[in-house]
C-alpha positions as CSV (number, residue, x, y, z in Angstrom):
1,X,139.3,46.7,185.4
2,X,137.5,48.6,188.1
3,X,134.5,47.6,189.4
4,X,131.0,48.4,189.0
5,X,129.1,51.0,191.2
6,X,125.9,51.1,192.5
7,X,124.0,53.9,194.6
8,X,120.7,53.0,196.3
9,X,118.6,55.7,197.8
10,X,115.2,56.1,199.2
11,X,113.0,57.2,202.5
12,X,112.9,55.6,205.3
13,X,111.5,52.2,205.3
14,X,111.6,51.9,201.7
15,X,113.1,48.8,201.2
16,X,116.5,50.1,200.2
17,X,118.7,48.4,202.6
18,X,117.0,44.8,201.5
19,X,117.5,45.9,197.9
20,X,121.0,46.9,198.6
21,X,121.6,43.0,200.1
22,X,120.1,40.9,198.2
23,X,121.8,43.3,195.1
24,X,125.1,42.4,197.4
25,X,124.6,38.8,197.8
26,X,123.8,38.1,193.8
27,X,127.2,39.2,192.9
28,X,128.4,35.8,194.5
29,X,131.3,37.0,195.6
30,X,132.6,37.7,199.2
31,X,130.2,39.8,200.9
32,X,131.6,43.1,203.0
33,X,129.2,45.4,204.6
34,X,131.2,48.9,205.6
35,X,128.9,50.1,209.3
36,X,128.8,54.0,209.1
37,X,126.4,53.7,212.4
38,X,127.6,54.4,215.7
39,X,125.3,52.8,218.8
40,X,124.6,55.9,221.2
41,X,121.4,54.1,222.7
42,X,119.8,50.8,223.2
43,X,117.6,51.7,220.4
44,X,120.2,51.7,218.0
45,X,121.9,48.9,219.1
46,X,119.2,46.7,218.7
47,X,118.4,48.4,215.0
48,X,122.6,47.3,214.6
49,X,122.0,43.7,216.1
50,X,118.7,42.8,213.9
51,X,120.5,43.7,210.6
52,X,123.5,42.3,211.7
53,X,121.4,39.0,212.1
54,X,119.3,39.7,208.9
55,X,122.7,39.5,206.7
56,X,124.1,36.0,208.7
57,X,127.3,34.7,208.6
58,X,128.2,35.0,205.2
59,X,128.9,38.6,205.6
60,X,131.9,40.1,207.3
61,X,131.6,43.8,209.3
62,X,133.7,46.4,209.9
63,X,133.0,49.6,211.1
64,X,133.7,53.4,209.5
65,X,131.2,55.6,211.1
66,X,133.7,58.4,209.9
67,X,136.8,57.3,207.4
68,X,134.6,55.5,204.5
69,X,137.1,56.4,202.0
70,X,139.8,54.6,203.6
71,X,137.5,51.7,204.3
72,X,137.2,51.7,200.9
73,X,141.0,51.4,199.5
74,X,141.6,48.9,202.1
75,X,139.2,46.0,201.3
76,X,138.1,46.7,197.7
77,X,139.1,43.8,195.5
78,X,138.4,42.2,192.1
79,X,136.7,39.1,194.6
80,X,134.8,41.0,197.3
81,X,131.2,43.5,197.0
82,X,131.4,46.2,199.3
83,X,128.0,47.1,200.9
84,X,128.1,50.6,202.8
85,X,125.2,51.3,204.9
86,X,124.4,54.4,205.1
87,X,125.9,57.5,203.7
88,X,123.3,59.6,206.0
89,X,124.2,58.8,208.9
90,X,128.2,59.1,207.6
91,X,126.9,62.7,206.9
92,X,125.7,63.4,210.3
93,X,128.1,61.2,211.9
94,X,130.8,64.0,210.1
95,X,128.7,67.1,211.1
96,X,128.4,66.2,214.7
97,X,132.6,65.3,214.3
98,X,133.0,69.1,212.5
99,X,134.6,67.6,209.2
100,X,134.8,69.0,206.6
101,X,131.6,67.4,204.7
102,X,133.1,68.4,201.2
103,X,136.5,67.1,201.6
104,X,135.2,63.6,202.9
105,X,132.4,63.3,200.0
106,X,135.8,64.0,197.3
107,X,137.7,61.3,199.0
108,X,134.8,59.1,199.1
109,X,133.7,59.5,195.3
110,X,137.3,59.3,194.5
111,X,137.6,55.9,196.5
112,X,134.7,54.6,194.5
113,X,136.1,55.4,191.5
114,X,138.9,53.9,191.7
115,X,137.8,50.2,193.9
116,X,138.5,47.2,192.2
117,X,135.4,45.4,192.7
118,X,132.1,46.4,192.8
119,X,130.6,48.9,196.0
120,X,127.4,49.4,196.7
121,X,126.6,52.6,198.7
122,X,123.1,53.3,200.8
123,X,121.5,56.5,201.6
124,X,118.0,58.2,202.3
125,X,116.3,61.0,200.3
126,X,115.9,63.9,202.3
127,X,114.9,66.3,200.2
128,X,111.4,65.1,199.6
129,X,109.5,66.4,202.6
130,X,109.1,69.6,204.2
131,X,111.6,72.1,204.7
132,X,112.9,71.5,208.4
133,X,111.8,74.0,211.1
134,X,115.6,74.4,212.9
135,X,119.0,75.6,211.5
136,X,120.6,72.2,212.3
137,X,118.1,70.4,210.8
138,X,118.0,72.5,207.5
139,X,122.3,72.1,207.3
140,X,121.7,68.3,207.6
141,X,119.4,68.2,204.7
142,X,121.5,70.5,202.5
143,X,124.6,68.5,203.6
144,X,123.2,65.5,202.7
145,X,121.7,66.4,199.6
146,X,124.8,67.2,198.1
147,X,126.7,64.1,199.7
148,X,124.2,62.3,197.4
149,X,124.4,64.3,194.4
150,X,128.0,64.1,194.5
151,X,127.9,60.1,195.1
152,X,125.4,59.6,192.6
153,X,127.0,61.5,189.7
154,X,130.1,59.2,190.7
155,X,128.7,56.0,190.6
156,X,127.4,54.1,187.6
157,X,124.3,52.9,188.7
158,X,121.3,54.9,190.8
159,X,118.1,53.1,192.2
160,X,115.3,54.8,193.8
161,X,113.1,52.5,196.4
162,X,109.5,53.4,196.9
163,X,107.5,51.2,198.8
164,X,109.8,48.1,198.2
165,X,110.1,48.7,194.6
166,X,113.3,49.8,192.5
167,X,112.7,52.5,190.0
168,X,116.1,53.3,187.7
169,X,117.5,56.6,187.9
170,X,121.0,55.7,186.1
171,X,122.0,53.0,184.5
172,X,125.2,53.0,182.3
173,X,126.1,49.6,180.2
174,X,127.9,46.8,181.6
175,X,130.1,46.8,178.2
């Protein structure tokens, strides 16, 4: 049996990585969060070393700031929740690498579909604000508009944070 799927999106400061946890940590079973962030300033390596601390020792971390699909196949199991956090910065983290954003996003959709326990993927809306003022800016948003898409047609649950609060998006039946 595979397991179940769950894709968590909203802005910045919504709430969705908390959501994403504690969604994580009532599963009960072992708890493995999958880092897409890479540290290229003090900044970010505090952000990385207060959620680090948030989650506590119950939690075990690796790192795929790039090859999440393969991070994937490699520790799901019937007896372990995957937690990745975040698929935008995986998106940039690709761009600024020059993958291919297309072929990753089919590997990683594939990779969900077939984990054996459940995976729980986190992301930010982009496509809510303006339109950006800068080519690069405008490929991100596009680029990561589609990652989503493409993760949350795969996946068999979609919530959207506002504010701290869940709405549903998609739901399919436990049965």
């Amino acid at each position: 049996m595979k397991g179940r799927s769950l894709l968590v999106l909203g802005g910045a400061r919504s709430g969705k990585s908390r959501y994403a946890q504690s969604r994580t940590e009532e599963t009960g079973l072992t708890r493995l969060f999958i880092a897409t962030a890479q540290a290229f300033d003090g900044e970010m390596e505090d952000r990385i070393a207060h959620h680090r601390q948030e989650r506590g020792g119950a939690w075990k971390t690796i790192e795929a700031p790039i090859h999440l699909a393969p991070a994937i196949r490699e520790n799901a199991a019937a007896d372990t929740v995957l937690l990745i956090d975040c698929l935008t910065l995986w998106t940039s983290n690709l761009m600024l690498a020059g993958f291919d954003i297309a072929a990753a996003t089919e590997l990683l959709t594939d990779a969900i579909a077939d984990a054996h326990g459940p995976v729980i993927l986190v992301s930010n809306e982009v496509g809510l604000g303006i339109v950006p003022d800068n080519t690069l800016a405008r490929r991100f948003r596009d680029a990561a508009g589609i990652v989503n898409q493409r993760v949350a047609a795969a996946v068999d649950e979609v919530q959207f944070l506002v504010s701290g609060l869940p709405i549903a998006v998609k739901q399919k039946s436990r049965g």
